[in-house]
C-alpha positions as CSV (number, residue, x, y, z in Angstrom):
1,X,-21.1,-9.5,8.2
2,X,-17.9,-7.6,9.1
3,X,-17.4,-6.3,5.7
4,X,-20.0,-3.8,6.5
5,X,-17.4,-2.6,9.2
6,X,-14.6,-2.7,6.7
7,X,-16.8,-1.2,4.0
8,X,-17.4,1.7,6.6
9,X,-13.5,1.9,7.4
10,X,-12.9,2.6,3.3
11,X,-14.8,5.7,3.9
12,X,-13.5,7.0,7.1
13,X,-10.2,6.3,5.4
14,X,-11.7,8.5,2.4
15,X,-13.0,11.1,4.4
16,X,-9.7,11.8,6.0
17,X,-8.0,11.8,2.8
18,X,-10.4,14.5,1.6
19,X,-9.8,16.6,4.6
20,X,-6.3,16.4,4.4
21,X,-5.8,16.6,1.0
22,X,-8.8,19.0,0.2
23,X,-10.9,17.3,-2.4
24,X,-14.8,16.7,-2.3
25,X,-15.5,14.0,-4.5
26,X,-14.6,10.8,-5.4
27,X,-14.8,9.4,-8.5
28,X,-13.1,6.0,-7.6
29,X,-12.2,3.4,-5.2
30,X,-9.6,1.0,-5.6
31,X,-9.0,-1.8,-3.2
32,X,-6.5,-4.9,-3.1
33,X,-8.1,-7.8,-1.5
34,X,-6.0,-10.6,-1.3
35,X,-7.3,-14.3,-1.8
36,X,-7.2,-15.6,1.9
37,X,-7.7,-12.1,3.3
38,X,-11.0,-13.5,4.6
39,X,-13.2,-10.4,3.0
40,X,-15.9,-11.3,0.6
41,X,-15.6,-8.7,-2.5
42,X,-19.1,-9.3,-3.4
43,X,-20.0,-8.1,0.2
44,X,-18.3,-5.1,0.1
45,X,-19.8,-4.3,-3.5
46,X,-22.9,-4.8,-1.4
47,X,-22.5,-2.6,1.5
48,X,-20.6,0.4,-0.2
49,X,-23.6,2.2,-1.4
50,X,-25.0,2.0,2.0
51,X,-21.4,3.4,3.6
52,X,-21.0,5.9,1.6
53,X,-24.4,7.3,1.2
54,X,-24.0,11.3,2.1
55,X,-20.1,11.1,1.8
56,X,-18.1,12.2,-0.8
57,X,-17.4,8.9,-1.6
58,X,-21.4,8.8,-2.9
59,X,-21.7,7.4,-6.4
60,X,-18.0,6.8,-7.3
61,X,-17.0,3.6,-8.5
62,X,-15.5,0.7,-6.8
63,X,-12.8,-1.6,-8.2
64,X,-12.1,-4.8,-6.0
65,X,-8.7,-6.3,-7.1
66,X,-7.6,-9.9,-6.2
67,X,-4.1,-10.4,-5.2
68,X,-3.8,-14.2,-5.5
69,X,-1.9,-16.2,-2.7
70,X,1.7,-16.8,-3.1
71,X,3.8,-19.2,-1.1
72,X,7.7,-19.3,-0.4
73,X,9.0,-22.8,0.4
74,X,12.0,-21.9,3.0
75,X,13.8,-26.0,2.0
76,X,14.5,-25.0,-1.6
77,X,13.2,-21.0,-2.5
78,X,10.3,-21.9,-4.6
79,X,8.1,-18.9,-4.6
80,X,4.5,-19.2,-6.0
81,X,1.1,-20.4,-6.2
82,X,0.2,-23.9,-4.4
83,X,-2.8,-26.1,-5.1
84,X,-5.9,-25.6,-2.6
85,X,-6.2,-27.9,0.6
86,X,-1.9,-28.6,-0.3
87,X,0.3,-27.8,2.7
88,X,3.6,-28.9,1.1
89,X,6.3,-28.2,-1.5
90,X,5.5,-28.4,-5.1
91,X,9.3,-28.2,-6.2
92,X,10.6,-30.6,-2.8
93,X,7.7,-31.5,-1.1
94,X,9.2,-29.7,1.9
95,X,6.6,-28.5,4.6
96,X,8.4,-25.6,5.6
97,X,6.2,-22.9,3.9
98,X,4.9,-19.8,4.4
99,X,2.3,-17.2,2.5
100,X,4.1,-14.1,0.6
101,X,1.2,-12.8,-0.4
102,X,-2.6,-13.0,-0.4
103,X,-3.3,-11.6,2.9
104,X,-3.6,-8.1,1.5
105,X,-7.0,-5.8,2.1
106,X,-6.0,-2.0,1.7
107,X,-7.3,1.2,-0.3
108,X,-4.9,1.1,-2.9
109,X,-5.8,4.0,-5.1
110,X,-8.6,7.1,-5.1
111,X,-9.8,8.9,-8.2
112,X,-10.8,12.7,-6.9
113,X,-11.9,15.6,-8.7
């Protein structure tokens, strides 16, 4: 349930951009949410209409975009996607890797008028 928390932090974020930057509506949300970020899109789709009721962010759209997970393997440099529940190399079968990306959650883009 703590994407009604983060769906509540998208607007704060959107209400400070509208105060600093001196619009009053938005038209559109766009957020990167990245595969093992551990936020539920379908949640946040859920709570936003709720969030932003009585904000300028009332009525505008919401795009949810999926950054998949990418992995670097530090034994031989392959970077890319690896199979679900596989914690080695697909290149070496080194164990030495780490996520690049797939972490992300961030408001990546707003639509204003």
């Amino acid at each position: 349930m703590h994407e009604l928390a983060l769906t509540e932090g998208i607007i704060a974020i959107v209400e400070q951009e509208g105060k600093k930057n001196g619009f009053s509506r938005v038209l559109e949300i766009t957020l990167k949410v990245g595969e093992f970020s551990g936020v539920i899109p379908e949640c946040l789709r859920e709570f936003f209409p709720i969030a932003s009721r009585g904000t300028a962010a009332e009525g505008a759209a919401l795009r949810i975009e999926t950054v998949p997970a990418a992995f670097r393997c530090e034994g031989c440099g392959f970077e890319g996607p690896l199979p679900r529940h596989t914690a080695c190399c697909p290149v070496c079968g080194g164990e030495a890797i780490r996520m690049i990306s797939g972490r992300e959650f961030f408001v990546e883009n707003l639509k204003v008028e």
